[in-house]
VOPAGU-2260 file (C-alpha; in pm, 1 decimal, decimal comma):
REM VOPAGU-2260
SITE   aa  ch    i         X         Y         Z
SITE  UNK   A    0     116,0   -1324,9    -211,7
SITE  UNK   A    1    -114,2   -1045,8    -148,2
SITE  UNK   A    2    -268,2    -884,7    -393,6
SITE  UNK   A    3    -234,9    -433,2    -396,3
SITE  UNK   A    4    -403,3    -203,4    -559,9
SITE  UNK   A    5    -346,2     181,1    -631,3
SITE  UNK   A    6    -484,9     351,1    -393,8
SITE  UNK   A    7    -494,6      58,9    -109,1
SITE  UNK   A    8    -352,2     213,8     226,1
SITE  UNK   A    9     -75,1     -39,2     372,0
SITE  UNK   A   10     122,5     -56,7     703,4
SITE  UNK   A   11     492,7    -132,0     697,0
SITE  UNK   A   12     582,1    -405,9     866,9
SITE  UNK   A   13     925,5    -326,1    1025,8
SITE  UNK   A   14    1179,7       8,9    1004,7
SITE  UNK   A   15    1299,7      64,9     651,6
SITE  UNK   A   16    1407,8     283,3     433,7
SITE  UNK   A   17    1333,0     319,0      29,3
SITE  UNK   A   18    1449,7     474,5    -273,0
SITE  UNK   A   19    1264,5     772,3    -458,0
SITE  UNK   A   20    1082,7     700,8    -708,3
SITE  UNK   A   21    1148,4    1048,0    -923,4
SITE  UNK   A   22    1444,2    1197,0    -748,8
SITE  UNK   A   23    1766,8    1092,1    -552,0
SITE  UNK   A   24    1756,5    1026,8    -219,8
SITE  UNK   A   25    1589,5     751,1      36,0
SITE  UNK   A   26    1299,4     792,4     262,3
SITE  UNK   A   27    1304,7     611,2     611,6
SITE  UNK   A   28     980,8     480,8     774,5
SITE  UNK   A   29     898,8     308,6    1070,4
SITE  UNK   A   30     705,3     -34,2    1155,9
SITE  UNK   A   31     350,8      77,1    1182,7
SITE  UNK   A   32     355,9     401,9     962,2
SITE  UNK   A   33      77,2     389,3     690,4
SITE  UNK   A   34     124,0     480,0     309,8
SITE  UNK   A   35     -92,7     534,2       2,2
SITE  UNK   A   36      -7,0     278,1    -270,6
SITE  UNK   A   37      48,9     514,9    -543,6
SITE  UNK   A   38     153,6     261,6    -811,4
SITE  UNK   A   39     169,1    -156,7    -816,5
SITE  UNK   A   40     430,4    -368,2    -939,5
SITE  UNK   A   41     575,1    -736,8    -961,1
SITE  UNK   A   42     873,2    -668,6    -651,1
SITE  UNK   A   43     756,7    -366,3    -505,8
SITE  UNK   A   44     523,6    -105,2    -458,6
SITE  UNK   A   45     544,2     251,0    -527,0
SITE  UNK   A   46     453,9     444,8    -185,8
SITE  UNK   A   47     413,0     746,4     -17,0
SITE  UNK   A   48     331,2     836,2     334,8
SITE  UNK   A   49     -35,8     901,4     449,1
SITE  UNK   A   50     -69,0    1324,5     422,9
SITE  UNK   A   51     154,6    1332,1     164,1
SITE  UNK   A   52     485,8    1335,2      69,6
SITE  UNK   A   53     748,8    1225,0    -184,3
SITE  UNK   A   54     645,2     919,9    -352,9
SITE  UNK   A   55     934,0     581,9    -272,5
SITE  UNK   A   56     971,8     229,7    -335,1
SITE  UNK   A   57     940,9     -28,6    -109,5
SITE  UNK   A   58     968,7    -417,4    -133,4
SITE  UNK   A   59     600,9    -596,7    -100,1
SITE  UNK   A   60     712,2    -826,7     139,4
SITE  UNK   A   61     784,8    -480,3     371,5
SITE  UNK   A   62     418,2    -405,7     432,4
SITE  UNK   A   63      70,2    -554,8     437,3
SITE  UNK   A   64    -253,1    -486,2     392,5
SITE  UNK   A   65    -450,5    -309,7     697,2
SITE  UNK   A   66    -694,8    -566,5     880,0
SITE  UNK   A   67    -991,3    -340,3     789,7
SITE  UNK   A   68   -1013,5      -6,7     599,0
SITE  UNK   A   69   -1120,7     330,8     806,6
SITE  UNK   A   70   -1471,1     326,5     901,7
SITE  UNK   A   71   -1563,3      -5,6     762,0
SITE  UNK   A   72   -1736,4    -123,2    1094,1
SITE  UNK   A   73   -1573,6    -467,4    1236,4
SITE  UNK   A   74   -1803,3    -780,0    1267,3
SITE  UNK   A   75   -1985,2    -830,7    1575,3
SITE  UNK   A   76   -1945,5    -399,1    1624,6
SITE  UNK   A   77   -2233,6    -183,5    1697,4
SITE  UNK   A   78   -2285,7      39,7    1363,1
SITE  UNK   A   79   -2235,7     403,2    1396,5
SITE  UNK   A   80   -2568,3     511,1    1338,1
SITE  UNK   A   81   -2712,9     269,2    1606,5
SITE  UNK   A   82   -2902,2     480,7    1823,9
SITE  UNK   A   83   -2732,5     365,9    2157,6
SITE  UNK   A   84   -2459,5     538,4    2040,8
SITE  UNK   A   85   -2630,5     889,8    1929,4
SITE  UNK   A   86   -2519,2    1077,3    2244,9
SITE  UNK   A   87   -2171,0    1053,7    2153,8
SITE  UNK   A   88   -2239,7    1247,8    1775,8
SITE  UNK   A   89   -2393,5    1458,9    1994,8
SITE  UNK   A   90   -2116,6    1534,8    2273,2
SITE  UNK   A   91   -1866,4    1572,7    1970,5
SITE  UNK   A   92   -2097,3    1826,5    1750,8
SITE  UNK   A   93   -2107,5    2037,0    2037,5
SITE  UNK   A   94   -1734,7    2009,0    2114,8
SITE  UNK   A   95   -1703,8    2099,7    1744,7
SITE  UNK   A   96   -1884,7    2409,6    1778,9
SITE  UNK   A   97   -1727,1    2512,9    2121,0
SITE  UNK   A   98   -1389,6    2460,4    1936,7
SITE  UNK   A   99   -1452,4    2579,2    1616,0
SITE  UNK   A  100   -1374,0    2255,9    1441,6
SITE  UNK   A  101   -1705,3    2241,5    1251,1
SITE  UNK   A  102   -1567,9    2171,9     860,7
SITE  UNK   A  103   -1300,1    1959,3     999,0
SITE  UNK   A  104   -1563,8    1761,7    1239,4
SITE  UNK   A  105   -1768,1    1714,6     958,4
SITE  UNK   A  106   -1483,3    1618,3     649,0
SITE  UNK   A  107   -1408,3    1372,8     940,8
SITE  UNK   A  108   -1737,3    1202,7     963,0
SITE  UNK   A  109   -1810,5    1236,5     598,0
SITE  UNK   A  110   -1476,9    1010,2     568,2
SITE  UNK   A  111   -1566,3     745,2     833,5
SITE  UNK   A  112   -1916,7     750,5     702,3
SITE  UNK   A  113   -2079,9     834,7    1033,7
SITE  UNK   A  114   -2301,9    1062,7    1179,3
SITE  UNK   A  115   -2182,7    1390,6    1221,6
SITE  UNK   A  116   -2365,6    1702,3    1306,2
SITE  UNK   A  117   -2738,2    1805,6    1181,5
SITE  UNK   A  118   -2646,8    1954,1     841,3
SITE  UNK   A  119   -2853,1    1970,9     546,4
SITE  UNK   A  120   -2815,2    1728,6     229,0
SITE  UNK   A  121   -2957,9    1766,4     -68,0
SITE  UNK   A  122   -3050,6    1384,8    -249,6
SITE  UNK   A  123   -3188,0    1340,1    -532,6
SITE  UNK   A  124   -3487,0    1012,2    -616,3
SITE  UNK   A  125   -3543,2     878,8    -992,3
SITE  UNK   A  126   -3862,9     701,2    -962,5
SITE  UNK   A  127   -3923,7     423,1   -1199,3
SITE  UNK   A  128   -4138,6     609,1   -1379,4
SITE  UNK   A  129   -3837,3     889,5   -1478,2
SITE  UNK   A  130   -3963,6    1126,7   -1239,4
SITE  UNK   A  131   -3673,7    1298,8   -1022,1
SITE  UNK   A  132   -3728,0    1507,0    -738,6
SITE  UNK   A  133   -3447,2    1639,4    -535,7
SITE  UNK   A  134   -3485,8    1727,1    -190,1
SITE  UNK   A  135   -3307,6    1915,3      66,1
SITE  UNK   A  136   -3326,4    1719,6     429,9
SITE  UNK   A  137   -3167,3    1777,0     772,3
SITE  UNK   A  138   -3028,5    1471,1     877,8
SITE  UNK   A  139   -2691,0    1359,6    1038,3
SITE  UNK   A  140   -2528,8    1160,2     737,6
SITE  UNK   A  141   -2618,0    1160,5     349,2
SITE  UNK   A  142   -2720,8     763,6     399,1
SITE  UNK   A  143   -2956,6     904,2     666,4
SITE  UNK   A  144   -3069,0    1166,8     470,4
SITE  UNK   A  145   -3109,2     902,9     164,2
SITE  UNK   A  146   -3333,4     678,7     429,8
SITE  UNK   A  147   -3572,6     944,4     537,0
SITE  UNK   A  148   -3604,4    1041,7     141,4
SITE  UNK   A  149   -3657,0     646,6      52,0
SITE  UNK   A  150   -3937,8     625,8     392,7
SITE  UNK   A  151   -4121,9     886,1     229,8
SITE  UNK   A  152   -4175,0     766,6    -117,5
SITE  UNK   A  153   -4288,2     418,8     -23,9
SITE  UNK   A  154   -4596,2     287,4    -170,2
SITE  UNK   A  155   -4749,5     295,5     180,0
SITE  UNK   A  156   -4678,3     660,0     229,1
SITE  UNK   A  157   -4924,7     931,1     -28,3
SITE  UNK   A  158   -4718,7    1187,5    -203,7
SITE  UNK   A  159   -4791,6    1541,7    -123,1
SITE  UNK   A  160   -4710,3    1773,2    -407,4
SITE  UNK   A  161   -4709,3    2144,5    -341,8
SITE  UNK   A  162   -4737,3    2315,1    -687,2
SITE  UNK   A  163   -4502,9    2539,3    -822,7
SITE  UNK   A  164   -4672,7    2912,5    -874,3
């Protein structure tokens, strides 16, 4: 039996139909649409479809659990932040811009945790001594923002402190 949590996106497994959950009425679905678990129990699940919508039963044994979640890179696949593969961030920032789909283009690759376009993050470093500096860096993701932060305080690389007039 497989084990769901709230929150867990599932795929149903044939056509079906289920009950509401808070109202009257059914809600049909087909094989291959993908809902939100919103709430677990013994014989069924409490569902609703991916976007949104009214929130319906349907039996456990009606869906399963997606091979992989979103953006969780497959074994044996090249990681997203590879640099073979920065051309294509590239080509897609500028179709972004061209097609005004900057904040979209970016929720996007926040989401999939992948490179987007050059934006600036702002991360913030507690050194072991309770010192905590936060810096502002242009980078293409907040882990590679979080890197370049981490390269510069290693104990190989000398602080340079500007002081505060």
């Amino acid at each position: 039996m497989s084990t769901f949590d709230k929150g867990d996106y599932v795929v149903a497994a044939a056509d079906g139909a289920g009950d509401r959950a808070s109202s009257s009425g059914r809600v049909a679905y087909r094989a291959g649409d993908e809902f939100e678990v919103t709430s677990v129990y013994s014989d069924h699940l409490n569902v609703r479809m991916v976007g949104g919508g009214a929130v319906f039963r349907v039996p456990r044994e009606r869906v399963h659990q997606l091979p992989r979640k979103i953006g969780e890179v497959p074994e044996g696949s090249i990681h997203p932040e590879h640099p073979g593969l920065s051309w294509l961030f590239d080509d897609a920032a500028r179709m972004a811009d061209r097609l005004g789909l900057c904040h979209d283009y970016d929720r996007l690759c926040d989401a999939l945790g992948i490179p987007g376009r050059v934006r600036t993050f702002t991360v913030k470093v507690l050194s072991a001594e309770g010192i905590e500096v936060t810096a502002k860096v242009q980078a293409r993701s907040q882990s590679l923002a979080e890197q370049r932060v981490r390269a510069q305080f290693a104990p190989a690389a000398p602080l340079a402190l500007e002081q505060i007039r």
